[in-house]
N, C-alpha and C positions, 0 to 999 in steps of 0.2 A: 133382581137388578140392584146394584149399588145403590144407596140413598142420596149420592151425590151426582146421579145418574137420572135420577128418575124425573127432575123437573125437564130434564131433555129427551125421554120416553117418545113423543110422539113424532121428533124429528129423527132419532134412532129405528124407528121403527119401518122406515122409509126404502122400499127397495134399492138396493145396492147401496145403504147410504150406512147403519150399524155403528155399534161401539167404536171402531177403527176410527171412524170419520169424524167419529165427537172429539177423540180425543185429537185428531188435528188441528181441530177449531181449541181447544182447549190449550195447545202449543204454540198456537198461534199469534203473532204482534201486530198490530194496525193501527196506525197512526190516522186520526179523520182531522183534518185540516177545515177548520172553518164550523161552530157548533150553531147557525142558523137554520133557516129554514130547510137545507136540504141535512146537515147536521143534524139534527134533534132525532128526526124519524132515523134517519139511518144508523147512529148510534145507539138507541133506543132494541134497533132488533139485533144489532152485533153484540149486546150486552145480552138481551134474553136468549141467543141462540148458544152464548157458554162460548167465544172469543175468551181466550185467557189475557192479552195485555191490550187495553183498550187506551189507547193515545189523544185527548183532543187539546191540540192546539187553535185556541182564539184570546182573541188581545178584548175584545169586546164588550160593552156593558150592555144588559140588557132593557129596553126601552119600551113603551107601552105599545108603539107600533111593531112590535115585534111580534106581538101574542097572538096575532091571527093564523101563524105560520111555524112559529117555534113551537112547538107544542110542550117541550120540557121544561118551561116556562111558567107564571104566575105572576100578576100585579105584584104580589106581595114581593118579586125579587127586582123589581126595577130600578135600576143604578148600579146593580152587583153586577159583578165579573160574571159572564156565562159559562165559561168556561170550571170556576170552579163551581158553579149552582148544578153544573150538567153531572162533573166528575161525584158531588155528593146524591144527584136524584141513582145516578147510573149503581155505584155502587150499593145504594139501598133497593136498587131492581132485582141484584144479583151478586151475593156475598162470598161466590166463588171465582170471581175471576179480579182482574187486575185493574184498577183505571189511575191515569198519569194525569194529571194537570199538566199545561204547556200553556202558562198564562201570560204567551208572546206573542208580538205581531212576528210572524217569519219571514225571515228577508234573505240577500243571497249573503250576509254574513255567518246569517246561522241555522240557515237551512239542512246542511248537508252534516252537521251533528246531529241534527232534531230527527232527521230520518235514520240515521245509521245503527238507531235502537231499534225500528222496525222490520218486519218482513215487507209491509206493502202501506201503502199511501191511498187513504183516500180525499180525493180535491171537494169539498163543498163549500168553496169561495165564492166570493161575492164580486172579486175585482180580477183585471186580468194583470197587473201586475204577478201578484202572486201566482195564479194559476200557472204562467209564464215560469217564475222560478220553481215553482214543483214538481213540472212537468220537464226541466232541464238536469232537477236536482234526482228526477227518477230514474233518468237516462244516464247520467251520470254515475250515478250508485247501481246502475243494475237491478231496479229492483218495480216491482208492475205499481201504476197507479190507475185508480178508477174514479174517474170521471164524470159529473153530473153538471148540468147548469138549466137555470128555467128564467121564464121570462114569458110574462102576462099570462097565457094560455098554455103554451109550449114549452117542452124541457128535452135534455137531451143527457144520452150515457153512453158512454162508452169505457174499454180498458184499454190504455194503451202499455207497451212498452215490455210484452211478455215475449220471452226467446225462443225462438223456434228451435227444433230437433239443431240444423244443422249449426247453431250459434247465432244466428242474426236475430234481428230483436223487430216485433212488430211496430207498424205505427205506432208515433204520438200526436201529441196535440196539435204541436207545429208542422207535421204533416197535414192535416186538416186548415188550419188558419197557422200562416207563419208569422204573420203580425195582424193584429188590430189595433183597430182606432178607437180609443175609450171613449173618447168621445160622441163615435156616433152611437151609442148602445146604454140608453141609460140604465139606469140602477132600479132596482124592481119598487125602492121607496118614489120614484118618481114616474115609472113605465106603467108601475104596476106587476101584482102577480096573483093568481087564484089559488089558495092555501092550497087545497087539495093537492094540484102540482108539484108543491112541494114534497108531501108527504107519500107519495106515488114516485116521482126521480128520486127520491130519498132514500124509499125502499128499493128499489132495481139498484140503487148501487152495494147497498148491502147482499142484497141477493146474489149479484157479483163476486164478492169478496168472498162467503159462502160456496161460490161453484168453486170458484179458483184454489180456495182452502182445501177442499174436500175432494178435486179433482173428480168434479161430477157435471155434468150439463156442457151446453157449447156457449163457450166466454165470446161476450163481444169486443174479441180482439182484430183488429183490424176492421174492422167495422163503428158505425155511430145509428145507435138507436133516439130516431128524434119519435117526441109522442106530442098528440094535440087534443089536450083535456075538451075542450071544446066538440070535437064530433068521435074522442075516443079512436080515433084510428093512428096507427103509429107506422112507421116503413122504416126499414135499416139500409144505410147507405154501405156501402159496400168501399174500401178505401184502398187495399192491398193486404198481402202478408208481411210486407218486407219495409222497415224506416226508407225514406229516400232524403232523411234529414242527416246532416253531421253536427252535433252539439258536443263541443270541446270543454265550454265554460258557463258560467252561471252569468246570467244579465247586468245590466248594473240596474238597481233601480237610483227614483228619483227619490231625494231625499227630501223631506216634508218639516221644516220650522214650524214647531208649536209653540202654543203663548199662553200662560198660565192664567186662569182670573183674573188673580191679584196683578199681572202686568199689564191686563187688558184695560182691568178698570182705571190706574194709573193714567196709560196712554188716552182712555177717553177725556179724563179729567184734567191732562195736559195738551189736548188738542193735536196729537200727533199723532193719531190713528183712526180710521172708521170701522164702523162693523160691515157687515155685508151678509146677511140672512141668505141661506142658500136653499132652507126647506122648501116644503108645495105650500100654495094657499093656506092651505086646508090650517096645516101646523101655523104658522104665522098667524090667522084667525084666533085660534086657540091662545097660543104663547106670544107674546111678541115683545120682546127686549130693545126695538129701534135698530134703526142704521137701514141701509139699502135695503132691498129683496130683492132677489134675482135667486129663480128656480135654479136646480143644480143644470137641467137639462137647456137653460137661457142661456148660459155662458156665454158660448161661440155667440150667440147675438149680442153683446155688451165688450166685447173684447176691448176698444177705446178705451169705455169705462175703468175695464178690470184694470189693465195696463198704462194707467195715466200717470204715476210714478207716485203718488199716495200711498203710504201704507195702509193695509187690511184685512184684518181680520175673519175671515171666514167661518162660520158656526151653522152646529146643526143641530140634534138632538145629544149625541154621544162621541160628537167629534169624528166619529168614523168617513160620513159623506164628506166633511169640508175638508179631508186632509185626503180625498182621492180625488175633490176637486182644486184641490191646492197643487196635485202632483200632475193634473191635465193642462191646468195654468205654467206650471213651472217648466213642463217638458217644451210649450206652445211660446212663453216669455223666458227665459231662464233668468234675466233680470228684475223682472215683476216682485215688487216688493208684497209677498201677499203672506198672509201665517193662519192657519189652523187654530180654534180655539181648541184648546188640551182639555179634554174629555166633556166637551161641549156643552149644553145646556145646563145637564145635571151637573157638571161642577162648577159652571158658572153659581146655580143659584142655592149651592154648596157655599161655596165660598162667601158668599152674603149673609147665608145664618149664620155664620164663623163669626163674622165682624162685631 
């Protein structure tokens, strides 16, 4: 066997699966959207299984509540982009295949560039904005996405959006939920979620991308595999063969005003803005820089408050939480003076060693 073969020997070896199929995976481009917790692991085995162009786009810094779940992760990269920490552990896993930095938030301006280099999409987001535009941007482009999301115990997978023989294209996401309400469904930093979960939805999406690749196993297209770590028993729901959706255009999202340190600190010192802490207890405990607290999942109970026509601030660890609860505020007040601190804690107290 070729020497550039041989680290992939045992999945080679695989009935009806052989050289043919490696080299699929080896021609193969995938774009993974979002490098957290369902990110890490599933990137992780697309890169050991010999994927030739491996894609991750995340905007994201990595943060110490991270490490229970990202596993490609380490204290020592705390603040850094994950996305490039992931693209450098990724290519030192495996010096025959390809990996892309994409060190962007993806939105509907540039979404439909960012996929138009890949074969297929995989969704490991966090929020349903984007899921939303990925999931329109896949229908759009024609091209399959696979699916994953978790939450405390439970996770779920599916692939939507793969063409049938006679041209029609199976379910997607918006077949399943055609809108949700972000607000009723918090964020695994405040629900909760049990690592393992992660690294189990993580892998089945990868293992996905793998059948689809290699045109082997029965894909869960049209269908949604929900699992519950908890008592370990999972059921597939069963959804159709066929979209019963029409999507024309890409969404608009909400646009989110960030506010730099250096203007935060300014406006506290000119009295023309508050802060507003959106972390849990827990973090507040530990960290706490002043202004309000109000958990991210409080909001809708403070609304008064939020919307009282005061400017404010919002902060969390890495800016990520307070600029998606910036964009549940802004869709709910559209006039609500409220800003995002820009790349949140850690550059807040960035910016003070500077001084």
């Amino acid at each position: 066997m070729d020497n550039e073969l041989l680290r992939y020997s045992c999945q080679i070896a695989l009935p009806g699966f052989g050289e043919a199929a490696q080299q699929l995976l080896s021609d193969a481009s995938v774009l993974v959207v979002g490098a957290g917790g369902l990110g890490c692991p599933a990137l992780q085995y697309l890169a050991s299984t010999g994927i030739g162009t491996i894609g991750i786009a995340d905007y994201d810094y990595v943060t110490i509540n991270n490490l229970h779940r990202q596993v490609l992760f380490s204290p020592a990269d705390k603040d850094f982009k994950k996305a490039m920490i992931a693209t450098k552990r990724l290519q030192r896993q495996n010096l025959q295949i390809k990996v892309v930095t994409h060190d962007i938030k993806v939105t509907s301006a540039n979404v439909m560039e960012l996929v138009s280099d890949y074969d297929m999409i995989v969704d490991c987001t966090d929020n349903f904005e984007t899921r939303y535009v990925l999931n329109d941007a896949a229908v759009l482009s024609g091209k399959p996405l696979i699916y994953g999301a978790i939450y405390q115990f439970e996770g779920q997978v599916a692939v939507w959006n793969i063409q049938n023989e006679d041209g029609t294209y199976t379910p997607n996401y918006r077949d399943l939920f055609a809108e949700v309400d972000a607000t009723q469904v918090p964020s695994c930093s405040v629900g909760g979620v049990i690592p393992t979960l992660a690294g189990i939805i993580g892998c089945m999406q990868a293992n996905e991308v793998i059948k689809y690749i290699t045109k082997t196993g029965d894909l869960l297209k049209g269908k949604v595999l929900i699992f519950d770590a908890q008592s370990m028993q999972s059921r597939i729901i069963k959804i159709g063969s066929v979209t019963k959706t029409t999507i024309t255009s890409l969404p608009k999202m909400t646009t989110v005003v960030t506010m730099a340190a250096d203007e935060v600190k300014k406006g506290l010192e000119e009295n023309t803005l508050e802060l507003l802490d959106i972390r849990t207890d827990f973090e507040r405990d530990e960290i706490d820089i002043g202004g309000e607290h109000i958990e991210a999942d409080e909001l809708e109970d403070n609304w008064d408050y939020i919307n009282n026509g005061t400017r404010k601030v919002l902060y969390c660890s890495s800016g990520k939480r307070s600029a998606e609860a910036v964009k549940i505020i802004k869709q709910k007040f559209p006039d609500a003076k409220v800003f995002s601190l820009e790349g949140g804690l850690g550059a807040w107290f960035a910016y003070l060693d500077e001084e």
